[in-house]
Backbone as CSV, one residue per row, in Angstrom:
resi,resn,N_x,N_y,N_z,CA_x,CA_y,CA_z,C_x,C_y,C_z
1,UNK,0.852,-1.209,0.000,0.000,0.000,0.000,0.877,1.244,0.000
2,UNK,0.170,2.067,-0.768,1.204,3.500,-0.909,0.171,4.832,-0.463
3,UNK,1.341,5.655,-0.075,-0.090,6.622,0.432,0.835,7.721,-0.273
4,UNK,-0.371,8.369,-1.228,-0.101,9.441,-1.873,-0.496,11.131,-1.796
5,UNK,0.130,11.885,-1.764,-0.365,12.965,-1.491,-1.107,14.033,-3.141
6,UNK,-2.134,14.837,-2.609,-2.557,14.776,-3.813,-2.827,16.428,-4.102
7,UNK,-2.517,17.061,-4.667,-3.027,18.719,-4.572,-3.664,19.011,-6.124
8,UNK,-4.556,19.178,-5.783,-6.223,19.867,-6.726,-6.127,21.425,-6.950
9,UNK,-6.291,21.663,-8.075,-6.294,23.247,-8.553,-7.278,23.390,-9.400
10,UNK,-8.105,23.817,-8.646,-9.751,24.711,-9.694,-9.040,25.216,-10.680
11,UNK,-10.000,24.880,-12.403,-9.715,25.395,-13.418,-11.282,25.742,-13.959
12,UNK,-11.618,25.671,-12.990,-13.129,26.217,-13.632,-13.622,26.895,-11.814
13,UNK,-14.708,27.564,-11.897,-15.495,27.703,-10.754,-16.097,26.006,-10.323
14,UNK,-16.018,25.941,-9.225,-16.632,24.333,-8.130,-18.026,24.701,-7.318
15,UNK,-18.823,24.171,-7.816,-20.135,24.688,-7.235,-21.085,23.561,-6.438
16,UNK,-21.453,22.921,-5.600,-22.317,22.401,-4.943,-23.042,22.609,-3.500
17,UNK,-24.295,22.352,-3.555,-24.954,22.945,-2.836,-24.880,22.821,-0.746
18,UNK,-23.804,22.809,-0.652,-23.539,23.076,0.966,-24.765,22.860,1.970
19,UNK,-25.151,24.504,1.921,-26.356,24.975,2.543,-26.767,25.952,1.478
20,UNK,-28.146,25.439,1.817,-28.827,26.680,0.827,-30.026,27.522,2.308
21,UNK,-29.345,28.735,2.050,-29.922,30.114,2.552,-31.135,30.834,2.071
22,UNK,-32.242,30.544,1.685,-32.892,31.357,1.245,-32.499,31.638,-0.450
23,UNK,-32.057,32.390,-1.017,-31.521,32.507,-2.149,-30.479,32.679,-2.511
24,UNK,-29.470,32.030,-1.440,-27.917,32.424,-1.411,-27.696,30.452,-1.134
25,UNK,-26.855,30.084,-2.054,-26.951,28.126,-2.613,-25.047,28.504,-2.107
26,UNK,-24.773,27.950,-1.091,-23.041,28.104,-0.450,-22.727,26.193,-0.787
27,UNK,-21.092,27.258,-1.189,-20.267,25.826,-1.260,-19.626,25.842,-0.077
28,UNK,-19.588,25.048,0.548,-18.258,24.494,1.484,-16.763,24.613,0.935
29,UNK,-15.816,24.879,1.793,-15.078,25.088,1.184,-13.946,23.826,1.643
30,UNK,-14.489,22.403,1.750,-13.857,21.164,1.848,-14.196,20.547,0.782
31,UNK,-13.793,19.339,0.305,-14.057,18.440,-0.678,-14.791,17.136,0.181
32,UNK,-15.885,17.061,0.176,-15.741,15.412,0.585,-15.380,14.430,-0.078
33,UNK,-14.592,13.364,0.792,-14.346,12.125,0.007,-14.690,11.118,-0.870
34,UNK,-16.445,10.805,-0.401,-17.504,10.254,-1.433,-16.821,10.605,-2.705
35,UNK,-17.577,11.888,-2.520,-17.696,13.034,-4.163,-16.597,13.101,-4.781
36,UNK,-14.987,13.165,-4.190,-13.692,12.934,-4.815,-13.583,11.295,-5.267
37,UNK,-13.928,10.115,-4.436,-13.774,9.310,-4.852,-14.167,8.787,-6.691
38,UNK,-15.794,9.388,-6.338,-16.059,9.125,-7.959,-15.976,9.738,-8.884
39,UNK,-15.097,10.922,-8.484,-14.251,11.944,-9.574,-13.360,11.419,-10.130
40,UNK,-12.368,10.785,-8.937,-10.772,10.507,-8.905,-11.119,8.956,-10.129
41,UNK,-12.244,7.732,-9.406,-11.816,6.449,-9.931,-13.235,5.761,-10.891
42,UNK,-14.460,6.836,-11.360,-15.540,6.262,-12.310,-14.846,5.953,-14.128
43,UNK,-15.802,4.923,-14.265,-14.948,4.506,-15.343,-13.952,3.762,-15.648
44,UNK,-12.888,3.567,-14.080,-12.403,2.243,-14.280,-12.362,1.637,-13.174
45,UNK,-12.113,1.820,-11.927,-12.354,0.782,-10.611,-13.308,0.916,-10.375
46,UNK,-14.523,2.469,-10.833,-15.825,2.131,-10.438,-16.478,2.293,-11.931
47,UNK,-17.720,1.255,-11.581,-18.204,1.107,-13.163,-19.023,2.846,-13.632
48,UNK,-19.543,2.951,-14.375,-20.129,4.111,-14.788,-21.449,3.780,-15.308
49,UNK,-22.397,4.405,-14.671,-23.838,4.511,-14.781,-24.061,5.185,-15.517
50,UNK,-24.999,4.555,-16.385,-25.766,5.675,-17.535,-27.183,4.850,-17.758
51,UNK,-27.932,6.241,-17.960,-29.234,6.124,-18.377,-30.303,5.467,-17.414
52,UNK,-30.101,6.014,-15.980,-30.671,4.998,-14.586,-32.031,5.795,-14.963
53,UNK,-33.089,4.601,-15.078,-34.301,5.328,-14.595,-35.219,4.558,-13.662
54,UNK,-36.329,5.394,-13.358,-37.311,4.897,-12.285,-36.563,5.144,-10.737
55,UNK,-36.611,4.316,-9.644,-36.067,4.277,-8.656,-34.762,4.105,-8.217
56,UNK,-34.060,3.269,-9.131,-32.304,3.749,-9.384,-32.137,4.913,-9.595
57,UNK,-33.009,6.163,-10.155,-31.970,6.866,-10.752,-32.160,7.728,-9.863
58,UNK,-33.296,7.918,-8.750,-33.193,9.104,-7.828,-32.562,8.322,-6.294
59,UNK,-32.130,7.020,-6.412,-31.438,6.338,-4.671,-29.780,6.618,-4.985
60,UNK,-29.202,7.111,-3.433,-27.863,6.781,-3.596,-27.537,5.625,-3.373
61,UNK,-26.359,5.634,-4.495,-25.729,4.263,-4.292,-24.316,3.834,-3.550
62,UNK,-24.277,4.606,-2.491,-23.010,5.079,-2.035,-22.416,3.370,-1.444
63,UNK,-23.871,2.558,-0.837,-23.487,1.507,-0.048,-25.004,0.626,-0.225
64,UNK,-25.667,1.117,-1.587,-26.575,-0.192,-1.685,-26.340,-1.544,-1.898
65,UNK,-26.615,-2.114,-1.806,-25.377,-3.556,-1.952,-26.752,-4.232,-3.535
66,UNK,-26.911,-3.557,-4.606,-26.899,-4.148,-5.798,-26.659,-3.189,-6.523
67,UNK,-26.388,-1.685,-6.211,-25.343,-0.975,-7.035,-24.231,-1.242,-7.426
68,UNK,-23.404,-1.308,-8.591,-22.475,-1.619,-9.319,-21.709,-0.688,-9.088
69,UNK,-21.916,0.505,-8.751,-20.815,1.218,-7.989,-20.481,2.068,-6.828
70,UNK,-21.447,1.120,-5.935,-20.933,1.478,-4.938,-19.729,1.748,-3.994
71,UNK,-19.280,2.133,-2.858,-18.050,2.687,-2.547,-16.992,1.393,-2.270
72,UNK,-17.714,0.204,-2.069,-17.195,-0.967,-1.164,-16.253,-1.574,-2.554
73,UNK,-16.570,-0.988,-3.098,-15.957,-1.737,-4.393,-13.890,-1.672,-4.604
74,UNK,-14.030,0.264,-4.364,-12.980,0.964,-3.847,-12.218,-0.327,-3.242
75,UNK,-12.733,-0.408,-2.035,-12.525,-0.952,-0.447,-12.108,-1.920,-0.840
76,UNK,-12.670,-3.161,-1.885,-11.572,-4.055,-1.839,-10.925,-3.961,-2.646
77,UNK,-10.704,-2.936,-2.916,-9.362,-2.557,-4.052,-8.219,-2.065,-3.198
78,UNK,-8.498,-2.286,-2.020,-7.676,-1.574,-1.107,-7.388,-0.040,-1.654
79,UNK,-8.439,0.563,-1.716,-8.454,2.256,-2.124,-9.260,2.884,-1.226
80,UNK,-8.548,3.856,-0.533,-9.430,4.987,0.512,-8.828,6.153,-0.174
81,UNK,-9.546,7.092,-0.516,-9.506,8.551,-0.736,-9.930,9.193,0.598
82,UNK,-9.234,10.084,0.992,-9.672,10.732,1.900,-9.939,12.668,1.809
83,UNK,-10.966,12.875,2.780,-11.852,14.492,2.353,-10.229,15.152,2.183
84,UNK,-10.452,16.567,1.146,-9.354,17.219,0.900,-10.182,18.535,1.644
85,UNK,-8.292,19.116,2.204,-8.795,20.299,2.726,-8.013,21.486,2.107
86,UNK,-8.751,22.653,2.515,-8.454,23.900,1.673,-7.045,24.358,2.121
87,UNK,-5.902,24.782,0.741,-5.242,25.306,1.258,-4.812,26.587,0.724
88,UNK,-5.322,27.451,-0.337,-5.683,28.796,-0.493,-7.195,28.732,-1.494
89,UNK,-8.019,29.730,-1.062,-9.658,29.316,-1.738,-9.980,30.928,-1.295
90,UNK,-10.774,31.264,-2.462,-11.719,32.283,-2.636,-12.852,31.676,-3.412
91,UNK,-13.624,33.139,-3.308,-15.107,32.511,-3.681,-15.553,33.515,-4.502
92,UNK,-16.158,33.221,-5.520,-16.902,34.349,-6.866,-18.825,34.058,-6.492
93,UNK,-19.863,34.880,-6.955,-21.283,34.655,-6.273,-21.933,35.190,-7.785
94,UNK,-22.709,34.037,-8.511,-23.081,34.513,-9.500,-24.844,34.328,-9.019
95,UNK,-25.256,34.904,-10.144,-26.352,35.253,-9.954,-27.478,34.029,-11.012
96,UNK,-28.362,33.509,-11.150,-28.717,32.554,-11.840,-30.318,32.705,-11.533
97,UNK,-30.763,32.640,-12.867,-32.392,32.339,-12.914,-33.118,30.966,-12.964
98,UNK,-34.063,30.831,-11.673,-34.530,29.502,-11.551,-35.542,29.786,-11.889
99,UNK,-36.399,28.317,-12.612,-37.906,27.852,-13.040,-38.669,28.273,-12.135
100,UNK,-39.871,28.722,-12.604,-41.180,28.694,-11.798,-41.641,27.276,-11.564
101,UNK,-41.243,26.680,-10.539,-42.058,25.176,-9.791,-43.340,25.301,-9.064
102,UNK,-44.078,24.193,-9.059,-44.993,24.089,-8.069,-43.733,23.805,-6.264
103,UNK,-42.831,23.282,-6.392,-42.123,23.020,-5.285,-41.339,23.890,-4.891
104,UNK,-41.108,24.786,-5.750,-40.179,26.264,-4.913,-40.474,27.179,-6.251
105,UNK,-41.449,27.920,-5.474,-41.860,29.460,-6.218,-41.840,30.359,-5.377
106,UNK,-41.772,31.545,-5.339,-41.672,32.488,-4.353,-43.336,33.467,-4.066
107,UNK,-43.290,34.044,-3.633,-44.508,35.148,-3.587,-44.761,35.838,-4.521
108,UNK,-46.224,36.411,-4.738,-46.326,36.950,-6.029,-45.814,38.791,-5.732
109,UNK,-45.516,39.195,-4.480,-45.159,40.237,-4.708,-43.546,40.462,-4.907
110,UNK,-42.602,39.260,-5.131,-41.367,39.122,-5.450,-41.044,38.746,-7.498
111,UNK,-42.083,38.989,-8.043,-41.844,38.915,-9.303,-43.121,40.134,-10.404
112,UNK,-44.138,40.006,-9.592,-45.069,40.698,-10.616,-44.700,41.692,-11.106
113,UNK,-44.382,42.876,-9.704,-43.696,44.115,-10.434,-42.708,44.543,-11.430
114,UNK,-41.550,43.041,-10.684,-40.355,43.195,-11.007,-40.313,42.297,-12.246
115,UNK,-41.288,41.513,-13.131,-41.183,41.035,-14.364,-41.780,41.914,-15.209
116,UNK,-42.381,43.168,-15.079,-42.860,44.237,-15.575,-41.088,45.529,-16.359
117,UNK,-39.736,45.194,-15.702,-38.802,45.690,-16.165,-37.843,44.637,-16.313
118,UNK,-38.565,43.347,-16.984,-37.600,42.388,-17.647,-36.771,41.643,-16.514
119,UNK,-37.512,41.186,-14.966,-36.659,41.373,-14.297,-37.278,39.783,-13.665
120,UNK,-36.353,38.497,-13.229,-36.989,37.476,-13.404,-37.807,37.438,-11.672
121,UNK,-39.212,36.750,-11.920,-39.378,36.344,-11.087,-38.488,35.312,-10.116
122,UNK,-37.987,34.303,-10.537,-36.974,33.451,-9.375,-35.746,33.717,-9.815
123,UNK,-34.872,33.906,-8.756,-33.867,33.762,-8.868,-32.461,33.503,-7.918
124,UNK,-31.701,33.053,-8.192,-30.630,32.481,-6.951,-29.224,33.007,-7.099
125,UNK,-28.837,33.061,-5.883,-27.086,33.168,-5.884,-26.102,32.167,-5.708
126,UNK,-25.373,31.694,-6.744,-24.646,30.847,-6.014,-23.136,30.824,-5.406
127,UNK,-23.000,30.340,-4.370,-21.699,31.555,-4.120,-20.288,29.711,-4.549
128,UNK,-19.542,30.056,-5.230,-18.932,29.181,-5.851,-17.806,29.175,-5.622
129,UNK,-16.643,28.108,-5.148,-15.304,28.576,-5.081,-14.479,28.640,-6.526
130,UNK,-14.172,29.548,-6.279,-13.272,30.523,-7.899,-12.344,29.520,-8.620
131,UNK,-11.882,29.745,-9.259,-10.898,29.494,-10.276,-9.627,29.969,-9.018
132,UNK,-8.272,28.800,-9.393,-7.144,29.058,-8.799,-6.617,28.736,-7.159
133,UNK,-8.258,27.904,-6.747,-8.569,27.983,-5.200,-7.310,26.331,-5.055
134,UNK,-7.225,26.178,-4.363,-6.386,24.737,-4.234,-6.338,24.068,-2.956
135,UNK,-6.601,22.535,-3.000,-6.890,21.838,-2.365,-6.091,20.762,-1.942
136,UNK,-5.575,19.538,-0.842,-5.224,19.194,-0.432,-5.475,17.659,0.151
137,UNK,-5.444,16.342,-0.305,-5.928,15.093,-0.292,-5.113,13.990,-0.222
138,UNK,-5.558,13.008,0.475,-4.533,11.930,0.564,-5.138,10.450,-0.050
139,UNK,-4.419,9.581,-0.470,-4.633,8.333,-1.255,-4.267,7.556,-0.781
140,UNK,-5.093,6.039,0.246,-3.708,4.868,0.307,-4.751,3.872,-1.267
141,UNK,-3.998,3.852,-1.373,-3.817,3.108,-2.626,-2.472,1.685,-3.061
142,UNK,-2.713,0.607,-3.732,-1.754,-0.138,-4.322,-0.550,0.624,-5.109
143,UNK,0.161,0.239,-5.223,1.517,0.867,-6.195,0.647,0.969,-7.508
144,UNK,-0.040,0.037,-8.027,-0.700,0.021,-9.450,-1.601,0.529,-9.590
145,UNK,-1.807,1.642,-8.731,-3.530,2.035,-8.915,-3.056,3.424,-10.233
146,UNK,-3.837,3.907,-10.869,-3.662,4.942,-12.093,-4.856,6.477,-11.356
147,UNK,-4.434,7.044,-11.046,-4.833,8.550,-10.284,-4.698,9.517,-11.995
148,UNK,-6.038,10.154,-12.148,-5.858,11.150,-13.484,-5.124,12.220,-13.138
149,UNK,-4.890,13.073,-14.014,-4.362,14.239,-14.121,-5.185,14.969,-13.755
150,UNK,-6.405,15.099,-14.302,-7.595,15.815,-14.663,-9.100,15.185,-14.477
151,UNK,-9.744,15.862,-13.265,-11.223,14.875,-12.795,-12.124,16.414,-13.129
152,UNK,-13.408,16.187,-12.979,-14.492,17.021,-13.174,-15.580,16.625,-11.701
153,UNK,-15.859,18.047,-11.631,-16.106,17.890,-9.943,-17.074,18.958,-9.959
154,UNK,-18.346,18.713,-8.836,-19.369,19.558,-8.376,-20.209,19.480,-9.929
155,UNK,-21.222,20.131,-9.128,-22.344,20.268,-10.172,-22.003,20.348,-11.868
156,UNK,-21.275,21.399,-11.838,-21.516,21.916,-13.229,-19.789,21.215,-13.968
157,UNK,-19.727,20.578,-13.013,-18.768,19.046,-13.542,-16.862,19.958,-14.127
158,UNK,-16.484,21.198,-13.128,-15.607,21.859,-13.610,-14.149,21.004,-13.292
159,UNK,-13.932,21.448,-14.036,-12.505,20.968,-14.433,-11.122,21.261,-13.405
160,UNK,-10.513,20.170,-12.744,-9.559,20.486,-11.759,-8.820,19.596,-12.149
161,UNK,-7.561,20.408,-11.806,-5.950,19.714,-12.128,-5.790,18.840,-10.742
162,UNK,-4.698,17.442,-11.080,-4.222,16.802,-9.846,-3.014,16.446,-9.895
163,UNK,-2.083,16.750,-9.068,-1.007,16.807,-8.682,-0.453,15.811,-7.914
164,UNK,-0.104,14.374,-8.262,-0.038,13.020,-7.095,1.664,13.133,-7.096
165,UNK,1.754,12.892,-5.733,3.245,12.089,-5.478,3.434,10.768,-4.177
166,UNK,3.961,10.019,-4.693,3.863,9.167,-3.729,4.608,9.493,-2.734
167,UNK,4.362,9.734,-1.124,5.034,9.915,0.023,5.977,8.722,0.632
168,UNK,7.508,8.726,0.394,8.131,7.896,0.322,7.965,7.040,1.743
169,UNK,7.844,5.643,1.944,7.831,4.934,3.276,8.660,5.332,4.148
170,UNK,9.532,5.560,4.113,10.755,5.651,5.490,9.994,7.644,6.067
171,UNK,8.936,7.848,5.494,8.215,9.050,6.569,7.236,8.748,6.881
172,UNK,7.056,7.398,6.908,5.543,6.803,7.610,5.596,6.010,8.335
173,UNK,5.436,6.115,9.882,5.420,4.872,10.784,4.132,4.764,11.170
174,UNK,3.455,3.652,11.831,2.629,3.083,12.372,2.376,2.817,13.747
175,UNK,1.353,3.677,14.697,1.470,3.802,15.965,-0.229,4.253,16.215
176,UNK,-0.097,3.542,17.687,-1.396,3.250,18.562,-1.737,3.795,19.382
177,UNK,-2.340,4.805,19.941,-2.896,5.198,21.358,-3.525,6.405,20.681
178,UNK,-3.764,7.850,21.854,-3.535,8.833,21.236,-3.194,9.622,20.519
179,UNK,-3.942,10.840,19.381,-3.189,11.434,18.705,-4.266,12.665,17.986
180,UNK,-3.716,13.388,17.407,-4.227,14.547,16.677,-4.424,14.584,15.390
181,UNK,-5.392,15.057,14.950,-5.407,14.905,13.862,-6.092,16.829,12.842
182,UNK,-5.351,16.943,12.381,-6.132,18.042,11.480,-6.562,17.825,10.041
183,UNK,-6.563,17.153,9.495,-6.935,16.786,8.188,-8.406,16.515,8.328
184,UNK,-9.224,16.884,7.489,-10.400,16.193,7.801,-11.102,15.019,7.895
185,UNK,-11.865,14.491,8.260,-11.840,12.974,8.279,-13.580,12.744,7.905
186,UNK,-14.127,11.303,7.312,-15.636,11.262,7.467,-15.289,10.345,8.547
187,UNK,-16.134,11.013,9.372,-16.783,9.438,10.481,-16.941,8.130,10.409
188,UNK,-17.686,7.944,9.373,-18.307,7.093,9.046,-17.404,5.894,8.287
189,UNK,-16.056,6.611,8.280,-14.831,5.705,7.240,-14.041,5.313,8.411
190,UNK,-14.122,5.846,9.685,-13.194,5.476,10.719,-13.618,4.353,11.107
191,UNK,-12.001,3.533,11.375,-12.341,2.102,11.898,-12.963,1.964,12.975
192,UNK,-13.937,1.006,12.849,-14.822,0.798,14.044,-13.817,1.085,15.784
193,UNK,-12.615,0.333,15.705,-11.635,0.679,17.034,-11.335,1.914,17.504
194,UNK,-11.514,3.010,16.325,-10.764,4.264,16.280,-11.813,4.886,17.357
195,UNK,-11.833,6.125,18.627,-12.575,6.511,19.497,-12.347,8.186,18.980
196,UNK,-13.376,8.419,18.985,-13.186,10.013,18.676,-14.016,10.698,19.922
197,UNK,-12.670,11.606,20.174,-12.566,12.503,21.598,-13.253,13.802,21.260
198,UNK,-12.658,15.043,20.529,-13.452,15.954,20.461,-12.834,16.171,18.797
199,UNK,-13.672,17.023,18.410,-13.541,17.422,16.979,-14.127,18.722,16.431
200,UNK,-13.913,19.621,15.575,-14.945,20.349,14.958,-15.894,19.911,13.637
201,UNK,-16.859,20.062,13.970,-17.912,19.737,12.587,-18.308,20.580,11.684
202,UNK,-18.267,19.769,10.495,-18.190,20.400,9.132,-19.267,19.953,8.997
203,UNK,-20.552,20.548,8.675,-21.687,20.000,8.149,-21.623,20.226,7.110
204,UNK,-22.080,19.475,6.421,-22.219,19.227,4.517,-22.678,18.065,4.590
205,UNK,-23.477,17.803,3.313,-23.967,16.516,2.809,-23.192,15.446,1.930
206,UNK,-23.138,14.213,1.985,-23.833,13.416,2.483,-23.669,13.332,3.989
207,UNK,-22.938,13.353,4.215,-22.124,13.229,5.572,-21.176,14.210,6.596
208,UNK,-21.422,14.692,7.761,-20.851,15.695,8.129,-19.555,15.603,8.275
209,UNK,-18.124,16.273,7.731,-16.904,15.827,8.149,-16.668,16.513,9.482
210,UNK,-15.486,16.146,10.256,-14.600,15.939,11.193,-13.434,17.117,11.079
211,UNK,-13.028,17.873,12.053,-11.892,17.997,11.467,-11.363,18.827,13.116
212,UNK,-9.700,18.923,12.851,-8.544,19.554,14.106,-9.920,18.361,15.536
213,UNK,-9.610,16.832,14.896,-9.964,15.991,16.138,-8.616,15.697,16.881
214,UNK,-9.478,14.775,18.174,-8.462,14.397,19.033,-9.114,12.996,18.807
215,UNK,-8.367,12.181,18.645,-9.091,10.543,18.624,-7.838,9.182,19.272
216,UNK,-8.137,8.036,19.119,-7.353,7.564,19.514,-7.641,6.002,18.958
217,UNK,-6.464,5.193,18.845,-6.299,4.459,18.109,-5.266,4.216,17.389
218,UNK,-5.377,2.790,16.435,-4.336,2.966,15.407,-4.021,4.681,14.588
219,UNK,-2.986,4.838,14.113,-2.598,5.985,13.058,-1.068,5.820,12.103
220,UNK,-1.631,6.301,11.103,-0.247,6.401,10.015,0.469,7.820,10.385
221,UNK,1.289,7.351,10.693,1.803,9.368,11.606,3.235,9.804,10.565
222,UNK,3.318,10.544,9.972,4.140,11.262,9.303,5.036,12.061,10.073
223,UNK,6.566,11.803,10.391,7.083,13.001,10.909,8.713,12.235,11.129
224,UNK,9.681,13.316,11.761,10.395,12.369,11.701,11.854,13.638,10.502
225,UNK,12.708,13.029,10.824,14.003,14.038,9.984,13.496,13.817,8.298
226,UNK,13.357,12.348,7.966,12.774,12.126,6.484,11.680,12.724,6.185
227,UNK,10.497,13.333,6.881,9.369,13.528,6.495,9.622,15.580,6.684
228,UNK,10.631,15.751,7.412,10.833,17.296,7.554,11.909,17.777,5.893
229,UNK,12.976,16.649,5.504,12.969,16.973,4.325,12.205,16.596,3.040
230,UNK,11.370,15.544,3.130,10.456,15.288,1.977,9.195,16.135,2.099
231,UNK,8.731,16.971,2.796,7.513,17.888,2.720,7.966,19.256,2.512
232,UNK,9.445,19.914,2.193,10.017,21.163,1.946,9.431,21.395,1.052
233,UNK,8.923,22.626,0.746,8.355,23.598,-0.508,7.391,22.853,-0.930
234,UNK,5.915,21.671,-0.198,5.124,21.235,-0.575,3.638,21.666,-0.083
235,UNK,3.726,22.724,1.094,2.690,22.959,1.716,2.430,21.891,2.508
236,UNK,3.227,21.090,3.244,2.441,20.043,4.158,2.968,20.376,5.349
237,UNK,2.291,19.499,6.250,2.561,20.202,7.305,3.397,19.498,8.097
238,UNK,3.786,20.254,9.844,5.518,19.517,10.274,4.823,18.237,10.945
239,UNK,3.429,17.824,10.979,3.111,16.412,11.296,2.119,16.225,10.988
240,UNK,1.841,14.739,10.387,0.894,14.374,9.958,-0.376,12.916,10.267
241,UNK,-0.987,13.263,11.311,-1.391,11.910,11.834,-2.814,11.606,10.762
242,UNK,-2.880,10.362,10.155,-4.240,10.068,9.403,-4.951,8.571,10.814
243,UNK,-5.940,8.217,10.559,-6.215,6.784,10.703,-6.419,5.587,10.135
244,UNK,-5.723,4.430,10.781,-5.082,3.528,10.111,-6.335,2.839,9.580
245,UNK,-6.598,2.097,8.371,-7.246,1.003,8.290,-8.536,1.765,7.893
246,UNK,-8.755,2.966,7.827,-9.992,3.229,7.071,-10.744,2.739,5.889
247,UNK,-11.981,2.854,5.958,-12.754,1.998,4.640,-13.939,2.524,4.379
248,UNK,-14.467,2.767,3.632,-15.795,3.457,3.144,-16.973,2.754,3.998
249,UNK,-17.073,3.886,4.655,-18.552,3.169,5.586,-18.300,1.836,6.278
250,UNK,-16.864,1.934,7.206,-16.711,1.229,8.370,-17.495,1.251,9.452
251,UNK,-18.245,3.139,9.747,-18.591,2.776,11.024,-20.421,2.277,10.653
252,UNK,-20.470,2.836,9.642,-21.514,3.083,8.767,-22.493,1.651,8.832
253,UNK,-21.647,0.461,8.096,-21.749,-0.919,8.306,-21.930,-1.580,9.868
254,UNK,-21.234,-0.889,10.635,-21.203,-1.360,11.646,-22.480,-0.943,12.833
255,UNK,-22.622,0.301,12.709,-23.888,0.620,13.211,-25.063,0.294,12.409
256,UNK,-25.183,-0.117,11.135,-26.655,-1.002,10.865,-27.057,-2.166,10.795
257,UNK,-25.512,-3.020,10.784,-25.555,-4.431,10.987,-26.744,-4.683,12.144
């Protein structure tokens, strides 16, 4: 197993729906892992869906067990992607005209007047992270696994560069008890053993991430004279604790069994 480090550079605006405010639709400014996973590996470790209709096409298939690409698939590929976090990000807020629905229309005194000077009845903001924003992700992966150059991400499917290097072994040891962690983490991927002490929460959908926890357990801990010269001029940081043995919907499985 190799664990790779991975840095993402918006080449388009990244748009998905966070929280939506009233008429202000916010991105988060984390990546979750899910959503990177089937950026990073659809099409060849995960199969590619087309043309789902009826009740397939509106269920997730993150962990249905007769979806064809679901996450578990990864898992025995021995592949965990893990959430990427921001490491310079701005945000651009465009403005966008939505349909008149029976399920979200607004009041009639928010369009009558104002479609009288060409002016739309619905409409939304979406506040989007920009072009140039860059991001931060880790891979354990096989030596043979194939990571693109180039994935398409968030809604409007924009275009981001990826930057992999494999983090050489002699800066990775393996250790048990206590430890820190700032990278973000999903819950729900932590090994059932792993105990999580305190954390801050990232709410976003599907799943809320984790992040600057205190937990305890196995960990892959980065640090060390080799890991202070192999992270020079990379943006990483002077230590790096992940958790060991993660898997897509470890705890996930385990609390519905």
């Amino acid at each position: 197993m190799m664990l790779y480090s991975c840095l993402l550079t918006l080449h388009d605006n990244v748009f998905f729906a966070s929280r939506e405010m009233g008429l202000l639709f916010e991105t988060e400014k984390f990546f979750h892992n899910w959503g990177l996973s089937y950026a990073l590996f659809s099409g060849r470790e995960l199969p590619q869906m087309y043309r789902l209709t009826g009740e397939a096409a509106q269920r997730p298939s993150y962990f249905h067990p007769t979806a064809e690409n679901r996450l578990e698939v990864l898992s025995d590929l021995d592949i965990y992607v893990f959430p990427a976090q921001p490491l310079q990000w701005s945000y651009q807020i465009n403005t966008f005209k939505a349909a008149q629905t029976t399920y979200y229309g607004k009041s009639k005194q928010f369009g009558e007047k104002g479609a009288d000077r060409n002016y739309p009845i619905n409409y939304g903001r979406a506040k989007e992270l920009a072009v140039g924003s860059r991001f931060r992700t880790y891979i354990l992966a096989p030596e043979t696994v194939v990571i693109p150059r180039w994935i398409r991400l968030g809604k409007w499917a924009a275009k981001v560069q990826v930057e992999v290097e494999a983090i050489p072994s002699e800066c990775q040891t393996i250790d048990c008890g206590d430890y820190c962690c700032d990278h973000p983490l999903n819950p729900l991927d932590l090994p059932p053993e792993t105990r999580v002490h305190l954390y801050d929460r990232v709410v976003m959908p599907p799943a809320s991430l984790l992040r600057r926890s205190q937990l305890s357990g196995e960990y892959l801990a980065l640090r060390g004279p080799a890991w202070d010269l192999w992270r020079q001029d990379r943006e990483l940081p002077r230590t790096l604790n992940l958790p060991y043995g993660s898997r897509y919907g470890a705890n996930y499985h385990g609390s519905t069994s």
